[in-house]
C-alpha positions in Angstrom: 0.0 0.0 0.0 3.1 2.2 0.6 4.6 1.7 -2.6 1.3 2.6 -4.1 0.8 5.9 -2.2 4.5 7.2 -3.2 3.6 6.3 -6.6 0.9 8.6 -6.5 2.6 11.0 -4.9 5.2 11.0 -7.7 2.9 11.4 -10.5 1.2 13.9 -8.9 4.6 15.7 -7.7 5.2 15.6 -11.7 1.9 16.9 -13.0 2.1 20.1 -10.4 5.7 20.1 -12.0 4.3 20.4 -15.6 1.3 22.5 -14.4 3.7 25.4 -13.0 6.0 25.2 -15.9 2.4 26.1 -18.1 1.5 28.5 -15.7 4.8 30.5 -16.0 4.9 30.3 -20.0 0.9 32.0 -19.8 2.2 35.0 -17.9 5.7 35.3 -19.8 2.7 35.5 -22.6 0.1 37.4 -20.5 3.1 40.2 -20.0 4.0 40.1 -23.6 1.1 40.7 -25.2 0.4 43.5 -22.6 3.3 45.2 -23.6 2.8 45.1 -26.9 -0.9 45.7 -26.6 0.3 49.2 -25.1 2.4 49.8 -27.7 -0.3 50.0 -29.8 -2.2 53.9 -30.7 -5.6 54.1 -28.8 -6.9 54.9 -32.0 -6.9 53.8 -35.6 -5.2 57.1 -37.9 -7.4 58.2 -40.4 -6.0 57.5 -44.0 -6.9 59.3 -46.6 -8.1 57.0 -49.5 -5.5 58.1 -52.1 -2.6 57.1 -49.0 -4.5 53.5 -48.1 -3.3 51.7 -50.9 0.3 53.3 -51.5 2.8 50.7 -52.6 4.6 48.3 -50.1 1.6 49.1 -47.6 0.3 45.5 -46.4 -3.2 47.0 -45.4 -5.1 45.6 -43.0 -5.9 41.3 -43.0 -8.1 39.5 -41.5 -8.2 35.8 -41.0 -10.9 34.0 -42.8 -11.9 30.4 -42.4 -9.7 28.5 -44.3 -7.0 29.8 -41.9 -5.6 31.9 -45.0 -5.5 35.8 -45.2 -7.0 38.1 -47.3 -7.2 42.4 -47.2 -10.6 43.4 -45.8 -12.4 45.4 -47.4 
């Protein structure tokens, strides 16, 4: 019955283990996206039309279903 219990206890030891090592890597993320979040202007600029489709401007994409990007309109 021993040898059972501390077998338990191991596995369970290992799974807190791997539960803290997730929990760390979702607020390395947490504060990651935070700070970029911030980094971000609390509002969209304004483009003119004739500046929204200058040359090397990627415009603004949206994920569709398929998983693929496309410009939205």
């Amino acid at each position: 019955m021993a040898d059972g219990l501390r077998a338990q206890i191991d596995d369970l030891q290992s799974r807190l283990r791997e539960s803290e090592t997730h929990l760390e890597h979702l607020a390395i993320t947490r504060r990651t996206v935070t700070g970029l979040a911030d980094r971000l202007p609390a509002v969209v600029p304004d483009l003119h039309p004739s500046q929204a489709e200058t040359p090397g401007q990627l415009g603004i994409l949206t994920e569709v279903g398929t998983g693929s990007f496309a410009r939205k309109p």
